[in-house]
C-alpha positions in Angstrom: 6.6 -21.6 11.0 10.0 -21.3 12.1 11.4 -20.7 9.2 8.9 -18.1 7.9 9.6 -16.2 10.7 13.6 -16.8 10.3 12.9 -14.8 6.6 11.1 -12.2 8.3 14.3 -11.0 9.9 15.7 -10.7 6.6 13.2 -8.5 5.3 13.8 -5.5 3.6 11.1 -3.1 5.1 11.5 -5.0 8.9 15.1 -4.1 8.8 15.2 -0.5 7.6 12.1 0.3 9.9 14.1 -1.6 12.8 17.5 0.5 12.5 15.5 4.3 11.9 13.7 3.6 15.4 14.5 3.0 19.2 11.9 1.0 19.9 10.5 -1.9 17.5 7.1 -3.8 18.3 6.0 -7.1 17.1 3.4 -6.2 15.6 5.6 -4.4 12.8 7.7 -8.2 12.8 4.2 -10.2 12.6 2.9 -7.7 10.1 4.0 -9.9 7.0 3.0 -13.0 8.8 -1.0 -11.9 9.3 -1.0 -9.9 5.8 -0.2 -14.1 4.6 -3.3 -15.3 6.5 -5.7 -12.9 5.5 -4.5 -13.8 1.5 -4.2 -17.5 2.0 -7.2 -17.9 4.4 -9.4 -16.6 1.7 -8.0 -18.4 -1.0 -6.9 -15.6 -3.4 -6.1 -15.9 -6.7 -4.2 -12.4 -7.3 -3.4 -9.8 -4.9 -2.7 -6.3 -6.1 0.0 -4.3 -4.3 2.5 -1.7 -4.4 5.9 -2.6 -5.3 7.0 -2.3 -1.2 5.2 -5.4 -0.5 6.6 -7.5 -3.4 8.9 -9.5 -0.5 5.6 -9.9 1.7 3.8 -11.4 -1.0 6.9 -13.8 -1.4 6.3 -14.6 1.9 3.0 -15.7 1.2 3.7 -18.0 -2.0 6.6 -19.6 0.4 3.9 -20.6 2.7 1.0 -21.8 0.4 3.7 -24.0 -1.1 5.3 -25.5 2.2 2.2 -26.2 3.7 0.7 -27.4 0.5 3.6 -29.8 -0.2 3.6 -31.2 3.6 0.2 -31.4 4.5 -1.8 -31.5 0.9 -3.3 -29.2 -1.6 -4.7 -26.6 0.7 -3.7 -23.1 -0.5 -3.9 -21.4 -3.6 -0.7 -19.7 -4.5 -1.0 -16.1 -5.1 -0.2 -14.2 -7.9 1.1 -10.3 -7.6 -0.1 -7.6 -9.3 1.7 -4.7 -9.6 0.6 -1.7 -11.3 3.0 0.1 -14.1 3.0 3.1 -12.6 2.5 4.6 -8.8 4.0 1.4 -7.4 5.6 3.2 -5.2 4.9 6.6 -4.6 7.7 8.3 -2.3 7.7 10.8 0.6 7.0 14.3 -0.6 9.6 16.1 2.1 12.0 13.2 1.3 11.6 11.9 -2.6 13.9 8.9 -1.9 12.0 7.4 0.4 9.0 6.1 0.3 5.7 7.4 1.4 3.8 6.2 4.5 2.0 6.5 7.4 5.0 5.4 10.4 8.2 6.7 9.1 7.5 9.7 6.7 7.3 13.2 7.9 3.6 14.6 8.6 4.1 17.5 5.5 5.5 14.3 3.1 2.6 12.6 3.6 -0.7 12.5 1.8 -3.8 10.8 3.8 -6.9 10.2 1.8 -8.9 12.1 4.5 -6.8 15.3 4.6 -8.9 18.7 3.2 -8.5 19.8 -0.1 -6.3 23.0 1.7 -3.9 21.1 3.2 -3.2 18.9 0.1 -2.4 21.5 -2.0 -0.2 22.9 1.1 1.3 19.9 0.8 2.1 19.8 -2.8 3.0 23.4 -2.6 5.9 22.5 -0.2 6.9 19.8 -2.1 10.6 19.3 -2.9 11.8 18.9 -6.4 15.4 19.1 -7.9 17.4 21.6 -9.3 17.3 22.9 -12.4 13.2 23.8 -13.9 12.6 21.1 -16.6 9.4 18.9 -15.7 11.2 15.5 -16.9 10.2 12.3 -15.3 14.3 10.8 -14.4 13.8 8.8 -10.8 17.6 9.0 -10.6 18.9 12.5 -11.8 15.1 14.0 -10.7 13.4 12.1 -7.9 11.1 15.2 -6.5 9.7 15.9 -9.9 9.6 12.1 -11.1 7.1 11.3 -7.9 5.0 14.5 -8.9 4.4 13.2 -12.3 3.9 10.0 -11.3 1.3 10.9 -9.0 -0.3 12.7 -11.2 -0.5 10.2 -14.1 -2.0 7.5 -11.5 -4.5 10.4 -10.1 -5.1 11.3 -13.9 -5.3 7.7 -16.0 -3.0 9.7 -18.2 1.0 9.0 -19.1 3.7 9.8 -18.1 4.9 11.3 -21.5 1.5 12.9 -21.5 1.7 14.7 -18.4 5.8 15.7 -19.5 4.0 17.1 -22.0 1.5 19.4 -20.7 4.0 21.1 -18.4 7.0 21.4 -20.7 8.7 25.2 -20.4 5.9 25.5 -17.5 7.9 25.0 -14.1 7.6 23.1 -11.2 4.9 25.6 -9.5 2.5 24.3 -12.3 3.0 20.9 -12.1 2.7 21.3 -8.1 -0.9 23.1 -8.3 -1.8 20.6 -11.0 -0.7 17.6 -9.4 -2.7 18.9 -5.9 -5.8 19.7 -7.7 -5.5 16.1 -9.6 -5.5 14.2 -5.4 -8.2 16.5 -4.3 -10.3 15.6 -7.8 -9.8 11.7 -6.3 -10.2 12.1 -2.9 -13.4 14.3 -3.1 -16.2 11.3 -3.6 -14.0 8.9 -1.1 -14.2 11.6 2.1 -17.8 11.9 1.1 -18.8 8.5 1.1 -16.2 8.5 4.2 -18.5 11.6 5.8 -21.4 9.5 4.6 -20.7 6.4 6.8 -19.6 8.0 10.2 -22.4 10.2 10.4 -24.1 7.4 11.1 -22.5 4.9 14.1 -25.4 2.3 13.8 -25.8 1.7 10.2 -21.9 1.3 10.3 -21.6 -1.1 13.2 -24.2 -3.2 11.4 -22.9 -2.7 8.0 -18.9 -4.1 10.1 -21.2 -6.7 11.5 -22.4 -8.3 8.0 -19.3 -7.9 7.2 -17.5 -10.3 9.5 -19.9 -12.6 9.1 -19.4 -13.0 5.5 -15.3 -13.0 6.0 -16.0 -16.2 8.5 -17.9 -17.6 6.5 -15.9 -17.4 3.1 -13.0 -18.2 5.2 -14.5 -21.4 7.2 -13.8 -24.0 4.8 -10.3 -23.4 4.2 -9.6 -23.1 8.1 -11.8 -26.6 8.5 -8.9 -28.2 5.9 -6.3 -26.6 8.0 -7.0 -28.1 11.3 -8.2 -31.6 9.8 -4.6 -32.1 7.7 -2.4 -31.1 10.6 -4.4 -33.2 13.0 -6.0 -30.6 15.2 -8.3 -32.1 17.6 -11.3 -30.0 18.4 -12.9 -28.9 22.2 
C-alpha cells in the first residue's frame, strides 16, 4: 500500500491539479486509489476509459499483480480500452487542456444535463485558431481539431468525413454543426434523466437493488481478500 500511494504522488493529473490550486484535498490524492477498488473488486476484465486515466488504470494492473504475486491469484488484471477517437476531448475556452468538471472554465465545459441553448452558446463561443480552413492538426489547430473530434464521436462518422463536409465552409458552420450534433446525443439521456427524478421513490428503490447487486457481485472477491491476508473476522 505504501508504495501505491508513493506512485500516486508522481501522477500526472495529481500533480498538475495540485500546483493550479491553493488548496488540495485527499479525496483528489485517493481518487486513483478507490477508482482501483471499484475495478479490481469486481473482477473486470476490460475497462474502457479516456486516454487521461491511462496512468490510473496502470495503477490498477500494479496492484492486481502485487497482491496477486504476494498473497495468490486473487485479481484479474485489467485491460484498457481506449477509444480511437474522443479520448480526450479538451476545454472549449482553453483547447490545450483538457475538459472537465474541476479545473475547466464553466463556458469550456459541456455537461450532459446542460439545455440545448446553452450548448450551442457554448459552441458558439468556442475558440478556434487562426486562419479559416476546417483541418483536423492538434498541433498547428487545437480549437478546430477538438470541434471535429467531437463531432465525429457525437456523429459515428470520421474524421476525414467531417473535414469533408465543412471544407471552404468556416468555422461558424462547423460550430452550429458540432452544437446541434451534442444536443442530438444528449436529448434521449436528459429525458431518461427527467424520467428518473420525477420520481424520488422508484429511484431510491431502483439505487437500493442496485447496491445490493454490487455487494453481492463483489462478496466473493472481498471474502478471498480477507482470508489470504489473514483477516480475522468480529
Amino acid at each position: 500500500a505504501a508504495t501505491s500511494y508513493g506512485q500516486l504522488g508522481r501522477m500526472t493529473q495529481f500533480k498538475e491539479k495540485g500546483e493550479r490550486r491553493e488548496f488540495v484535498s485527499a479525496a483528489l490524492f485517493n481518487y486513483p486509489i478507490l477508482m482501483a477498488g471499484d475495478i479490481l473488486l469486481y473482477q473486470a476484465d476490460a475497462v474502457p476509459i479516456g486516454d487521461d486515466q491511462r496512468q490510473h488504470l496502470e495503477l490498477a494492473r500494479d496492484i492486481a499483480d502485487r497482491f496477486n504475486s504476494r498473497f495468490g491469484q486473487t485479481f484479474k488484471v485489467p485491460e484498457g480500452i481506449y477509444p480511437e477517437v474522443g479520448a480526450r476531448i479538451m476545454d472549449l475556452q482553453e483547447p490545450t487542456d483538457k475538459m472537465g468538471k474541476t479545473d475547466s472554465s464553466e463556458q469550456g465545459t459541456v455537461l450532459i444535463l446542460d439545455p440545448p441553448e446553452v450548448v450551442r452558446k457554448k459552441f458558439k463561443t468556442a475558440v478556434t485558431d487562426s486562419g479559416t480552413d476546417v483541418r483536423y492538426d492538434p498541433d498547428e489547430k487545437p480549437g478546430v481539431s477538438n470541434l471535429i473530434e467531437i463531432m465525429a464521436v457525437a456523429t459515428g462518422r470520421s474524421i476525414p468525413d467531417v473535414e469533408g463536409q465543412f471544407d471552404g465552409q468556416g468555422y461558424g458552420a462547423l460550430k452550429e454543426a458540432v452544437a446541434e450534433s451534442v444536443v442530438e446525443v444528449f436529448g434521449p439521456i436528459q429525458e431518461r434523466y427527467r424520467a428518473l427524478r420525477s420520481d424520488e421513490v422508484e429511484l431510491r428503490r431502483l439505487l437500493a437493488v442496485g447496491a445490493e447487486k454490487a455487494r453481492e457481485a463483489s462478496a466473493p472477491t472481498l471474502e478471498a481478500m480477507y482470508d489470504r491476508m489473514g483477516f480475522v473476522r468480529p
